[in-house]
C-alpha positions in Angstrom: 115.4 113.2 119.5 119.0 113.3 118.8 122.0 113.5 120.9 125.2 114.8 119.8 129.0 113.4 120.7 131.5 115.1 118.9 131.5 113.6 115.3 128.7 110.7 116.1 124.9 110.4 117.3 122.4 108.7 118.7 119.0 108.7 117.4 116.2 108.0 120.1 112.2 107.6 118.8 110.2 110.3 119.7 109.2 111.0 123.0 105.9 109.4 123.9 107.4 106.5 121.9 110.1 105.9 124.2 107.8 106.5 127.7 105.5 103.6 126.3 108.1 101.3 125.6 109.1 101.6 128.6 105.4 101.5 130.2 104.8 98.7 128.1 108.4 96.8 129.5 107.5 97.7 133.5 103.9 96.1 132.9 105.1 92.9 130.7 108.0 92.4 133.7 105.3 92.7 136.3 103.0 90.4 134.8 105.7 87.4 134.1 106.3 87.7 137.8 102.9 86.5 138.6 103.9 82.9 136.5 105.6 80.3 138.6 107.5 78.7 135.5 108.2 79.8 132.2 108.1 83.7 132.8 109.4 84.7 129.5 106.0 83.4 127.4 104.7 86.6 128.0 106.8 88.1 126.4 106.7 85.8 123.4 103.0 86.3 123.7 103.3 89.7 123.6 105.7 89.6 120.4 103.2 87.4 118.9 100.1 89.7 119.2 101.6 92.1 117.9 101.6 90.5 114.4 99.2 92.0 111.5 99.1 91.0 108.1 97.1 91.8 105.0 93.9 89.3 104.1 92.5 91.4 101.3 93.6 93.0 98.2 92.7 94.9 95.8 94.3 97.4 93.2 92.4 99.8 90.8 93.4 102.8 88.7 92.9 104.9 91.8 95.2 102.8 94.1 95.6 100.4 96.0 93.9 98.7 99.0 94.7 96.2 101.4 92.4 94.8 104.3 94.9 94.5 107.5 94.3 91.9 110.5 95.6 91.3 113.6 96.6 87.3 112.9 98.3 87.2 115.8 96.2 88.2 118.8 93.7 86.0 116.9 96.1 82.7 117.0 97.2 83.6 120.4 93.6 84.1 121.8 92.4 80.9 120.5 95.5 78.8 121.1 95.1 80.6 125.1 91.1 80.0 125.3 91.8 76.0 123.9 94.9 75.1 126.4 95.2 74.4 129.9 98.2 76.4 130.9 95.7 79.6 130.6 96.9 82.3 132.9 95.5 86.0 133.2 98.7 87.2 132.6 99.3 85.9 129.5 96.0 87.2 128.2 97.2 90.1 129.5 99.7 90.7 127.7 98.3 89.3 124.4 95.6 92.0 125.0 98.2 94.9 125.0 100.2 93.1 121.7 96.4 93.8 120.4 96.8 97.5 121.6 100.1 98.0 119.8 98.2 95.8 116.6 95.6 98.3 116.2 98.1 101.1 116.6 99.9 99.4 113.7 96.8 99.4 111.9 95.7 103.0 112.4 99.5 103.7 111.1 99.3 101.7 108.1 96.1 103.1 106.9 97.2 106.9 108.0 99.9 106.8 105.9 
């Protein structure tokens, strides 16, 4: 989407794009209400889960492949299920970073 001013423009992401960032923002605000201290883990939380990275490869005359992972919800989930400042809405909001991971994922081997 693209918006036109005179001689400049402004690029926006597609639509659904922008209506779940902005889902995903109202839901990550909500839930850092529901800490008493430190609301802005969950974000950072989020941020984290969101992480993938590649932990196989493998190249061929054909191509080449690579095995992706979602590190982050993994070092997040563990780090969460291991501490005592657990909190639902942290987990929360790890678990959609994991959303937006395999989105990554299904993106990366689409294309």
């Amino acid at each position: 989407m693209e918006f036109k001013f005179g001689s400049g423009v402004i690029m926006l992401p597609p639509l659904h794009i922008s209506i779940l960032t902005i889902i995903i923002i109202f839901f990550l605000v909500r839930w850092s209400k529901q800490l008493e201290t430190r609301r802005f883990t969950v974000f950072i939380y989020f941020i984290i889960s969101t992480y993938i990275t590649p932990i196989y490869s493998s190249s061929s005359e054909e191509g080449d492949f690579q095995l992706w992972f979602p590190l982050g919800f993994v070092l997040i989930f563990f780090y969460l299920y291991r501490s005592e400042r657990y909190h639902s809405s942290k987990m929360k909001a790890s678990l959609l970073g994991l959303s937006i991971a395999i989105y990554q994922l299904i993106r990366h081997y689409i294309s």
